[in-house]
Each structure stands twice: as C-alpha cells, then as structure tokens.
DRENTIGU-576500 format. One line per field, with one value per residue (C-alpha): residue in three letters; x, y, z; chain. Coordinates in steps of 0.1 Angstrom, whole numbers, plus 5000, padded with zeros to 4 digits. Layout:
<sites>
residu <- ALA / ... $
X <- X / ... $
Y <- Y / ... $
Z <- Z / ... $
chaine <- A / ... $
</sites>
This chain:
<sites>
residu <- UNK / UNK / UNK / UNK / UNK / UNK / UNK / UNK / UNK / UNK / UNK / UNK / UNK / UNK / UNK / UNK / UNK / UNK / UNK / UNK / UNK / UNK / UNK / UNK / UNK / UNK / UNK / UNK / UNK / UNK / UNK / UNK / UNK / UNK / UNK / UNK / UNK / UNK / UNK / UNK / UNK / UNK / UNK / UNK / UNK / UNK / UNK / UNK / UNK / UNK / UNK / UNK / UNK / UNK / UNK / UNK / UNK / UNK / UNK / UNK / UNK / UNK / UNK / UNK / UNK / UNK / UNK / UNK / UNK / UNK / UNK / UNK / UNK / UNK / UNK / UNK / UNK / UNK / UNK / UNK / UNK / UNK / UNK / UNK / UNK / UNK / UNK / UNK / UNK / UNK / UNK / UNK / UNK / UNK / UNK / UNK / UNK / UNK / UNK / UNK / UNK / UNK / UNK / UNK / UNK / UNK / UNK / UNK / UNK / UNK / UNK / UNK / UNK / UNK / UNK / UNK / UNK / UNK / UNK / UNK / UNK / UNK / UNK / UNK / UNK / UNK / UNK / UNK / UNK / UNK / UNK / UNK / UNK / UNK / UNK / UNK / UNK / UNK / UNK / UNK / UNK / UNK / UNK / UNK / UNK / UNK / UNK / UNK / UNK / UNK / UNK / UNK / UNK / UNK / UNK / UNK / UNK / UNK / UNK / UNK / UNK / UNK / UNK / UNK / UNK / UNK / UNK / UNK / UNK / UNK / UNK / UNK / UNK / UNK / UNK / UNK / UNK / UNK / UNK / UNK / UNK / UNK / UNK / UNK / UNK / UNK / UNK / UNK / UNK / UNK / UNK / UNK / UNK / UNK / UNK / UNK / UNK / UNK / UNK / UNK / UNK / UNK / UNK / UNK / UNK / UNK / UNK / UNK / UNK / UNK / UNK / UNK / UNK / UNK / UNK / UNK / UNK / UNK / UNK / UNK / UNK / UNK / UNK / UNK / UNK / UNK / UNK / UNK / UNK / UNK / UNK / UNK / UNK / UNK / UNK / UNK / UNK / UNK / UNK / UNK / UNK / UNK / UNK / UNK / UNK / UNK / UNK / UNK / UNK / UNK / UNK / UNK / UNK / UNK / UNK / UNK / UNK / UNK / UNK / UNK / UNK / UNK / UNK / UNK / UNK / UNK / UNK / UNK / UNK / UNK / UNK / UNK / UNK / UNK / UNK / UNK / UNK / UNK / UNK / UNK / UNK / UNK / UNK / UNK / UNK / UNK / UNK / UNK / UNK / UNK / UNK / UNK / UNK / UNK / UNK / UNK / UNK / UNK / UNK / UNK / UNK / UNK / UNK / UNK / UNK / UNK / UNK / UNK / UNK / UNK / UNK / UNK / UNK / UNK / UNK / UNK / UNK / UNK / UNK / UNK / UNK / UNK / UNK / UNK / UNK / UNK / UNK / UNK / UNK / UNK / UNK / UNK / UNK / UNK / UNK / UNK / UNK / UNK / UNK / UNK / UNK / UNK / UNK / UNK / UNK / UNK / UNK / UNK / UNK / UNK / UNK / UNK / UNK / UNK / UNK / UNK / UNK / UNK / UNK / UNK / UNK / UNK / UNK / UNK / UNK / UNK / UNK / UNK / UNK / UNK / UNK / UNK / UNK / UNK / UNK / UNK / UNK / UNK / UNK / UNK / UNK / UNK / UNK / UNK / UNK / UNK / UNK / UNK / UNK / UNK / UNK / UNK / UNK / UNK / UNK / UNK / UNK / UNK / UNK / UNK / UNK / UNK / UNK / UNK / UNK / UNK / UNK / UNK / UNK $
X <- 5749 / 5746 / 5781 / 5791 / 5822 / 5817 / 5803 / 5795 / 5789 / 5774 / 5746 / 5755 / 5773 / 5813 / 5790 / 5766 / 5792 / 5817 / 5791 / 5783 / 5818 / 5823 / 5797 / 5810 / 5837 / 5830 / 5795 / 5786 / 5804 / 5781 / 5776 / 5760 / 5754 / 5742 / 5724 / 5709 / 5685 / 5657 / 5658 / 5687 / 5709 / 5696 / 5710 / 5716 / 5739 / 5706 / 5683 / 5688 / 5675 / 5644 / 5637 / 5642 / 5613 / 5636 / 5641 / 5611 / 5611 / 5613 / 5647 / 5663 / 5664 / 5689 / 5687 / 5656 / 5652 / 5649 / 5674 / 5697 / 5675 / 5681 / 5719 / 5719 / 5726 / 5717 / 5703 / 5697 / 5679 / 5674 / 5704 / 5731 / 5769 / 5778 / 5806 / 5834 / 5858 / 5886 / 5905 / 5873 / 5857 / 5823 / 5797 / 5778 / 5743 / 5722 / 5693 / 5717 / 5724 / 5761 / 5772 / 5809 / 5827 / 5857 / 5862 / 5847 / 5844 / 5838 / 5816 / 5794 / 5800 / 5789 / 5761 / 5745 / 5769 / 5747 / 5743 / 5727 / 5706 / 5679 / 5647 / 5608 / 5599 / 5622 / 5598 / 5612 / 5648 / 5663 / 5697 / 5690 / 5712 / 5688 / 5659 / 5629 / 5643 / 5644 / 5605 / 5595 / 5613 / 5596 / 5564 / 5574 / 5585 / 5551 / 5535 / 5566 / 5581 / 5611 / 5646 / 5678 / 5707 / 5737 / 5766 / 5784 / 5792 / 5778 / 5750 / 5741 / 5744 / 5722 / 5696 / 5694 / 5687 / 5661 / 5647 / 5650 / 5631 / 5603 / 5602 / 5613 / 5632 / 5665 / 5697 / 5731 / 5747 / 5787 / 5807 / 5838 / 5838 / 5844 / 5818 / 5829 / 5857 / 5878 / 5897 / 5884 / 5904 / 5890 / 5883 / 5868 / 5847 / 5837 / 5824 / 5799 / 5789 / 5778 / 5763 / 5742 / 5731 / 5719 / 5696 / 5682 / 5702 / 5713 / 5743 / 5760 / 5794 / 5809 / 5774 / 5770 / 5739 / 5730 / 5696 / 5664 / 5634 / 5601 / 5587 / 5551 / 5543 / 5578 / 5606 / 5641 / 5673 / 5695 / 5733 / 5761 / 5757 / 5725 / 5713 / 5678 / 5667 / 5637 / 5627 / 5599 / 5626 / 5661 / 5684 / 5717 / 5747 / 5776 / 5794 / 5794 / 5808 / 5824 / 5806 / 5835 / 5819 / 5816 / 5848 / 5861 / 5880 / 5880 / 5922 / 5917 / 5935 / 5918 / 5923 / 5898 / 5889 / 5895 / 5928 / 5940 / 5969 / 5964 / 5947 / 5916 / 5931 / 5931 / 5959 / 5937 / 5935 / 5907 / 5892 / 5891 / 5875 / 5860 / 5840 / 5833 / 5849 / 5883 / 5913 / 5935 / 5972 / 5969 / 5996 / 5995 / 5995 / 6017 / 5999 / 5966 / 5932 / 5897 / 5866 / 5835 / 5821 / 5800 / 5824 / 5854 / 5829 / 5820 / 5854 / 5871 / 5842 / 5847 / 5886 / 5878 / 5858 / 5880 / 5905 / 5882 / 5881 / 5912 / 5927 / 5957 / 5945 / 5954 / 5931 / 5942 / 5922 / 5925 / 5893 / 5870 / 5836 / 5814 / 5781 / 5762 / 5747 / 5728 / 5744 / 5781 / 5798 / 5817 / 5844 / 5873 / 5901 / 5930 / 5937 / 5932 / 5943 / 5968 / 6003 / 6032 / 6049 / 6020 / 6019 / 5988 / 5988 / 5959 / 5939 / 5908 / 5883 / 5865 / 5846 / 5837 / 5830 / 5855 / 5886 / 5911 / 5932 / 5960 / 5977 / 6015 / 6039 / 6074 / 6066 / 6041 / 6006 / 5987 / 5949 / 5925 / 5894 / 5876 / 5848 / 5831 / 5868 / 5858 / 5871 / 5910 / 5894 / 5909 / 5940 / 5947 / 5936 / 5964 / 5992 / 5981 / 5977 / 6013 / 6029 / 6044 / 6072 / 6063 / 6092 / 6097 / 6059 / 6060 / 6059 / 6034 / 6001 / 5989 / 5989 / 5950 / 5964 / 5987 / 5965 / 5974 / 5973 / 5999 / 6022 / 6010 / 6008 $
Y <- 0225 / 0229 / 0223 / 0237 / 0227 / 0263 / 0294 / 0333 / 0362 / 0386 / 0380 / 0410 / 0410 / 0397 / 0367 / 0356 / 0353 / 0337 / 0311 / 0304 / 0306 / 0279 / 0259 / 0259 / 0245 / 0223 / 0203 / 0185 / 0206 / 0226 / 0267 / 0286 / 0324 / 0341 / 0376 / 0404 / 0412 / 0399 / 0399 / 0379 / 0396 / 0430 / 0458 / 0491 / 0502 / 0511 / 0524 / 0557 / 0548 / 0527 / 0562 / 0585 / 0561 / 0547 / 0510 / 0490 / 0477 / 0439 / 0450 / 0459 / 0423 / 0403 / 0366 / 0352 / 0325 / 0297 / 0305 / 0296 / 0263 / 0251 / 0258 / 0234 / 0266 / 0277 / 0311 / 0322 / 0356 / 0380 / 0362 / 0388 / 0373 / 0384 / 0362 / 0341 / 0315 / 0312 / 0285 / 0262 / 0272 / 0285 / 0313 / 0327 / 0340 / 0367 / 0341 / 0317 / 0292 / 0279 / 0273 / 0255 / 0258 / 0242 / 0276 / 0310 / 0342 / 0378 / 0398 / 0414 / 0449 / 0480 / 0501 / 0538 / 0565 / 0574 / 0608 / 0617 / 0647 / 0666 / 0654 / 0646 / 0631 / 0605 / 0594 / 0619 / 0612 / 0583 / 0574 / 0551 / 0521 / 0492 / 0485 / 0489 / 0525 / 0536 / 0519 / 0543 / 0572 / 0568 / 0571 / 0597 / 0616 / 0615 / 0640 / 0660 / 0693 / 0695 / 0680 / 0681 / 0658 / 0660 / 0645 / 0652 / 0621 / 0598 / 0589 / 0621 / 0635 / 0604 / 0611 / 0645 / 0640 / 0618 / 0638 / 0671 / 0644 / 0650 / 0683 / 0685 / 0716 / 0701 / 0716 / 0698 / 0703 / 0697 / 0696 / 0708 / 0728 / 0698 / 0672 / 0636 / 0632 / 0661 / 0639 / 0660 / 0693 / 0732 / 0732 / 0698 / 0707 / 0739 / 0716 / 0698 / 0727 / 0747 / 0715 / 0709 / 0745 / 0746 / 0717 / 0736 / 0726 / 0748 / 0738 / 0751 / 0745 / 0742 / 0732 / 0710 / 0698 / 0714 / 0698 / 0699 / 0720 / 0728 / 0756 / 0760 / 0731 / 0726 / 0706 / 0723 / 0718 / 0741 / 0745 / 0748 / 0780 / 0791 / 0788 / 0769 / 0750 / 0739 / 0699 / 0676 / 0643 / 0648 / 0619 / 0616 / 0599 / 0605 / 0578 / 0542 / 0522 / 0485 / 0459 / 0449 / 0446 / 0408 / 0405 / 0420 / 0395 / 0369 / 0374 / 0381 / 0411 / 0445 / 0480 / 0495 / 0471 / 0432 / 0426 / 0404 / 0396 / 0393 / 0365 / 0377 / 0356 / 0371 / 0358 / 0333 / 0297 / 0290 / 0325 / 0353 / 0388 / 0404 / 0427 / 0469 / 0446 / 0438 / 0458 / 0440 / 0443 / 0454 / 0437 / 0467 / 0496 / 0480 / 0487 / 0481 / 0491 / 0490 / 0496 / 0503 / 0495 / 0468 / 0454 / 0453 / 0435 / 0412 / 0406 / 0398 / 0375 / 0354 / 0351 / 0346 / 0315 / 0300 / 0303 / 0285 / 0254 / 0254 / 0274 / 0302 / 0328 / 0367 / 0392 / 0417 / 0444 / 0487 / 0494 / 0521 / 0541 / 0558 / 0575 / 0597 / 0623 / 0656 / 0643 / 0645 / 0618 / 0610 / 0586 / 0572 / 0552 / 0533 / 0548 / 0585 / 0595 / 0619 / 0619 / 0637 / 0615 / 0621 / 0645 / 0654 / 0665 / 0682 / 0678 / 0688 / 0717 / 0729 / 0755 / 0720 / 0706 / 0680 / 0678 / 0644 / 0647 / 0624 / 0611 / 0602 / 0587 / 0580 / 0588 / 0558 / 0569 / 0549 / 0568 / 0593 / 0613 / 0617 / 0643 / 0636 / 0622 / 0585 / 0576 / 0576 / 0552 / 0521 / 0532 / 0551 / 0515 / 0500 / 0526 / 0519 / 0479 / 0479 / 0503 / 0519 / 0548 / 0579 / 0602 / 0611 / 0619 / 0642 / 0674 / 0659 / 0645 / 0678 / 0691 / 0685 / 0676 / 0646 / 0613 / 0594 / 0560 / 0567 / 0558 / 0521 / 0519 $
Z <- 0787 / 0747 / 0732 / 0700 / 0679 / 0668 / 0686 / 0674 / 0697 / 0674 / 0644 / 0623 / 0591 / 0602 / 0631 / 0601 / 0570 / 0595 / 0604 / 0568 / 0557 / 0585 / 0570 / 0534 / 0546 / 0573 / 0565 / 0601 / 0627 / 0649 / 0645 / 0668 / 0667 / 0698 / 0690 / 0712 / 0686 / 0681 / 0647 / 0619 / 0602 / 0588 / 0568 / 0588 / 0557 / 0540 / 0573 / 0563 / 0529 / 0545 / 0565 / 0537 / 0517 / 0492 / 0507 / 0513 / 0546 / 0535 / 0514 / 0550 / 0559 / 0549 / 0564 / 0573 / 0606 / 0580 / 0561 / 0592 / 0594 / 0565 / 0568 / 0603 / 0620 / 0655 / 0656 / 0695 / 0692 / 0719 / 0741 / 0759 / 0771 / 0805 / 0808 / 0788 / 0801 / 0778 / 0797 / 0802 / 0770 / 0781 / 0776 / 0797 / 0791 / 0810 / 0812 / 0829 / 0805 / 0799 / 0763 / 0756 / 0725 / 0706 / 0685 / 0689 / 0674 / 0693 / 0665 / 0695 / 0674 / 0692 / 0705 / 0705 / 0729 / 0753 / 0763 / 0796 / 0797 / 0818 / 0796 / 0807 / 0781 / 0763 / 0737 / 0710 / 0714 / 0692 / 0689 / 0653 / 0660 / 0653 / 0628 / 0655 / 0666 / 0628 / 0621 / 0656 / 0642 / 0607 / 0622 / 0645 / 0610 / 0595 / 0626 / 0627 / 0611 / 0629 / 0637 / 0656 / 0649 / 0674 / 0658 / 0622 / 0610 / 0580 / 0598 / 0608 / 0575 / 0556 / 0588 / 0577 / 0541 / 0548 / 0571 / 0543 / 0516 / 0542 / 0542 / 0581 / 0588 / 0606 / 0621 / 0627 / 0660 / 0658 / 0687 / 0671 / 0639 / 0614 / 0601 / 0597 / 0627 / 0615 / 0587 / 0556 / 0556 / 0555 / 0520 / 0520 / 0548 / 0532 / 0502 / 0518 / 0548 / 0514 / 0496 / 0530 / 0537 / 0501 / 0508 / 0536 / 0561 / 0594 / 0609 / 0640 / 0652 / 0687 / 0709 / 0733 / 0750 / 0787 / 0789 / 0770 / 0779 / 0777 / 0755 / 0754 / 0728 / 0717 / 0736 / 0734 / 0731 / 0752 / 0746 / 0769 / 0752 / 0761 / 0729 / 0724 / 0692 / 0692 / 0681 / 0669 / 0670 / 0684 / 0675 / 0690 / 0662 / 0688 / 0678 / 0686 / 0719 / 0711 / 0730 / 0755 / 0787 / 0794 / 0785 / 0815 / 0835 / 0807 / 0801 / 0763 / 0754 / 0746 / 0737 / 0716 / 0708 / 0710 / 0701 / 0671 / 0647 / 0611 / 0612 / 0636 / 0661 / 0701 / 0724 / 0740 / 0720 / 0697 / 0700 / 0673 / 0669 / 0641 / 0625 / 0642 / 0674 / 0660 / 0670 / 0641 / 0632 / 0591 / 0574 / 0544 / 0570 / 0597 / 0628 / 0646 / 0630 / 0641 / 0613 / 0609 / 0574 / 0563 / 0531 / 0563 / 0580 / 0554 / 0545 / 0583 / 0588 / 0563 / 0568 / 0605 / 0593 / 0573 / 0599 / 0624 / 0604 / 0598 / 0572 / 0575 / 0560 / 0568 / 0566 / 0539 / 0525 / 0518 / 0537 / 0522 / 0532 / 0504 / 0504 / 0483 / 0509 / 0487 / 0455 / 0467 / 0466 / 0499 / 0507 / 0528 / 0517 / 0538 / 0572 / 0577 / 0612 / 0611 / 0633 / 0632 / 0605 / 0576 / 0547 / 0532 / 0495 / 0480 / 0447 / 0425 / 0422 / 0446 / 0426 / 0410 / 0444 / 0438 / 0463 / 0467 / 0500 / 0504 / 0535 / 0531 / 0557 / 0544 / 0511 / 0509 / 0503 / 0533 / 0528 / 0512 / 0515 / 0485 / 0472 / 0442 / 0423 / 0428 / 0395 / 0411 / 0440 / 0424 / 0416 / 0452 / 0467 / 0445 / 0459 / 0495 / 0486 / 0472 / 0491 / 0459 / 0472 / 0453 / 0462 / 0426 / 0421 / 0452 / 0430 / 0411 / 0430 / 0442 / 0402 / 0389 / 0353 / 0365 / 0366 / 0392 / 0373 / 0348 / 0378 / 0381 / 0342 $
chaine <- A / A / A / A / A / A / A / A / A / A / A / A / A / A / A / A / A / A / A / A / A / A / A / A / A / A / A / A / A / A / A / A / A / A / A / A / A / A / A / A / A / A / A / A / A / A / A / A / A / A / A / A / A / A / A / A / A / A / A / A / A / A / A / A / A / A / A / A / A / A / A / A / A / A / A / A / A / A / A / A / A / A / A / A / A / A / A / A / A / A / A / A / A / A / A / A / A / A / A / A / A / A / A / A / A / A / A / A / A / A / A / A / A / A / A / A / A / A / A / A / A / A / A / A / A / A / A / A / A / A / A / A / A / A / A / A / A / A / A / A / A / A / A / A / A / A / A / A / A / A / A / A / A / A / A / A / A / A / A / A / A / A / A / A / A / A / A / A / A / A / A / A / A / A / A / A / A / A / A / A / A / A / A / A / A / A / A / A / A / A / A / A / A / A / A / A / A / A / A / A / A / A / A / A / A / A / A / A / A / A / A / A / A / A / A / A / A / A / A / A / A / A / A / A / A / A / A / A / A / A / A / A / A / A / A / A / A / A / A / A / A / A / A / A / A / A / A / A / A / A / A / A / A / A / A / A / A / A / A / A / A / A / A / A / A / A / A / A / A / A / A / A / A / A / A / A / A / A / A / A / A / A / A / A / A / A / A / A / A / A / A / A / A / A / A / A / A / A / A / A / A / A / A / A / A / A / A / A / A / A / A / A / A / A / A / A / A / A / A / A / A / A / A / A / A / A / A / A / A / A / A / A / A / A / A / A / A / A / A / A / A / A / A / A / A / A / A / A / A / A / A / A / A / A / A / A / A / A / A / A / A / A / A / A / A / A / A / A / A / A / A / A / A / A / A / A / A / A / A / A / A / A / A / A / A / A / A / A / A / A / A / A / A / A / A / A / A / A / A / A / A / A / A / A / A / A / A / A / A $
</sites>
C-alpha cells in the first residue's frame, strides 16, 4: 500500500494548486494527486476558445507530466475512487489498489448531466466536458453546417459562438424562457436574446427533448412539443453533477456538495474539500456556497493547501464569472440566488445594451449581474467584501447618473 503524508482526489485547477501550494510550504512531505483524466491539468476555461480557432491547442494545457516530476509530485492519471475510509485513512481505487493518507483533499469536481434519449447513432452528440470530447467535436465541425445546443448557460452560449465563427447555422434550446439559470432579469435577458439573434442565432424557449430521429439524411431533434430541428452535432450543456458518489458511506458530511467550514475543512479529521466540490460556509455572505469558476477554484485550493500543512487560514473571496460572448460583456458577482429577503435595484441603458442588476438583503448589497458596465465591478466587489449598509443610498443606486464609488470614496 503507497502512503502519502498528503493525498488529492481531483487533478484540476483547486487538486493541482493545492498540491503545489503544499509543496511551497512543505519541501519533503509526500503529495499525491489522483486524476480520472488521462491528461494533467488543462484549461477548459478557454475550450470554447480552442473550438472557436482562437487557442492553439498546446495553449489549452496547462501542467505538463514533468512538470509534476520535477516538483517530487505523484501524478496517478486515469485512476477513479470508489471508496474512502475516513477513520482508517484510506483510498480506494477502481483498479484495486489501496492508498493511505495523513491529509487529504476532495477536489474530484463534477461531470456532464446526462440526458437519456431515444438515439441510433450516438456519435454526433457531445456533451463538451473534457479536452478529448472538444478535439472530436472540432473535427466533427469541419464536415458540418448545422447545430443544436440544449442548455442556456455560458457554455452554451461560448459553444454557439464558436460554432457561428464557423459559419454553422445553430439554434439554442432553453428549457425555461431565461438564458444563464434565470438570475439576469427581463430586460437583461432581452439584451443578450437580441445580441444573439443578431449573430444569427435561433433560439427557442420552453422545449424539451422527446427523442431524436431520423430524417432522410438529417438526424432530428424532436420536442416534447412535436417540433423537429434538425442537427449535424447536438451537444448537450445541461448543467454539471458534483462527483459525490464514492463518498457514499464514507461519514463525511454532504449536501450539494461536500460540506466545509471556512476553512475547506469537512467534519471528518484531516479531510477538506475544494474547488466546483465544496459546499463552503462564506464568511462575507454568511451561509453555505458552492462555485463553479476557475479564479474560486484557484483560490480555495491554494487556502486548502496551506491549511494542510498547517496554516489557519479562511477562505475569503467575492466570487465572480465574466465572459465576452458576441462582444457583450457578461458577468456575475457575489451570490445571486434570489429569496424572499432580497431586493434587486436596477441600472444602465439598455438601448446601450448596458444593464447592472443588484441583489440586496438587509440593505447590504450581497451580488450582481453585469452587462457590458464592468467598470463598477471593483467597487460592487468592495460593497459585498465589506458589507457596507447602504440604506441612505437606497434612492440612489437605481439612478444611471449616481456613481457607485463615490460611496467608498
């Protein structure tokens, strides 16, 4: 049985910079990660970008397998958990092996939602969660002239402009009526619906998938509807589902996700979460959050590390998502989930396609979504960071003319 003074489930962004945060800090103890891919870290930030033609493929990669050499640590690609054993300190692997640790962290992430549907033929349907799916679908681009995309999030929307770049005619399936998880509002919506159309874009609201067909040459996609869109490549961004599975029966706490306080550490001794994985407590918000961006990621795996070895360290940090999809600039700020306690307040021009929404509980601003007004990013981070009351700015945040920074100047 390999020991390990410290071991990783997970080899993506929060697994790797907690191994080498572990290793800055701690020169002969052991790390371990333990991957299911079968490659070392990569980017999938920036696989739209590779599809699309503007990243090279070598510029996807971000760690190479000597790179973890040359920092003494163990990379074990293409390995799968089935198991853990808090109390005895053990992994389990699919292959068999037993691995025991001294310290671990659960960075396992998530995968593709998988949607089961009536289909023949299987080899035109991707679901774009890992680097060899987005190489197939590349080449599957290059003999195709047209898409479907069933989903309405980021990744949907970077998937179709790349798609668009190649001049494949592609429609967006939504299973509601709002894109990006319902947290823009009407008018927000109604900014980037119109910016997408314009690019060529169809998108239809309210379908969901009965099966997929056969059409003479053409496969189909046929609604709950009735209604049949036709497809080259149909790829699937439903969301994501947090790799939790061989944790069942292993007595550390989940939800979500895998539960943590604020310093990524689970109820069981010597084990911590982080990364897409992490259901944390968030010491600015005051309750549990999970996310999924790569800076979060970054972020929680390097305070994970440093707790490993040692230090006391709480993870603090206003998460925040941006992307520039059809030259609009899109983001998300803080937390965004809306309860009966939160007041949204309205800014900017949407004639100008600009639009700031605010969400408020208490009078405390606690997240945003943004549209093309990045410039106030900063300074809405601050607010949320500080937890500045702004009761006596009330009457003022939804006018376009008051700047928002005059209140922390």
């Amino acid at each position: 049985m390999e020991k390990y003074k410290y071991l990783i489930i997970g080899g993506g962004m929060a697994g790797t910079t907690a191994a080498e945060t572990i290793r800055e800090n701690d020169k002969e103890g052991s790390v371990a990660i333990i991957s299911q891919e079968k490659y070392p870290l990569y980017s999938k930030v920036v696989l739209p970008m590779y599809l699309g033609g503007s990243v090279p493929e070598e510029k996807v990669f971000l760690r190479s397998e000597i790179s973890f050499k040359e920092k003494n640590i163990s990379l074990l690609l293409r390995a799968n958990v089935v198991k853990i054993d808090p109390d005895d300190k053990k992994v389990f692997l699919e292959n068999g092996d037993e691995l025991s640790f001294e310290k671990l962290l659960i960075a396992s992430g998530g995968s593709s939602r998988k949607m089961e549907v009536e289909a023949a033929d299987r080899s035109n349907i991707f679901y774009f969660q890992s680097f060899d799916e987005a190489r197939r679908l590349k080449e599957k681009m290059l003999i195709s002239k047209g898409a479907v995309i069933v989903g309405g999030g980021f990744n949907a929307l970077e998937i179709a402009e790349a798609f668009s770049k190649n001049s494949i005619k592609t429609s967006i399936l939504l299973r509601g009526e709002n894109l990006l998880g319902g947290s823009f509002d009407k008018e927000s919506n109604e900014i980037i619906r119109k910016n997408i159309k314009e690019k060529g874009i169809s998108l239809f609201s309210n379908e969901q998938i009965k099966k997929i067909d056969k059409e003479m040459k053409n496969d189909v996609l046929v609604s709950q509807k009735d209604n049949r869109y036709p497809f080259d490549i149909l790829v699937m961004s439903i969301g994501v589902k947090r790799n939790l599975d061989f944790l069942i029966d292993s007595g550390i706490k989940t939800e979500s996700g895998v539960v943590t306080d604020e310093f990524l550490k689970t109820n069981k001794e010597d084990i911590f979460a982080a990364g897409d994985i992490s259901e944390f407590y968030d010491i600015i918000l005051d309750k549990r959050m999970l996310l999924r961006n790569w800076t979060s990621a970054f972020l929680q795996g390097k305070t994970a590390g440093l707790n490993m070895v040692g230090k006391k360290e709480a993870f603090r940090h206003v998460s925040g998502y941006n992307v520039v999809n059809f030259g609009i600039n899109i983001s998300f700020l803080g937390d965004v989930s809306k309860d009966e306690n939160t007041v949204l307040v309205s800014r900017g021009d949407t004639e100008k396609k600009e639009r700031t929404q605010l969400f408020l509980r208490n009078n405390i601003l606690v997240g945003a979504t943004q549209i093309n007004m990045n410039k106030e990013k900063g300074v809405l981070a601050k607010l949320i960071e500080q937890k500045i009351d702004l009761t006596e700015f009330l009457d003022k945040l939804g006018d376009d003319d008051f700047e928002i920074k005059s209140i922390i100047n």
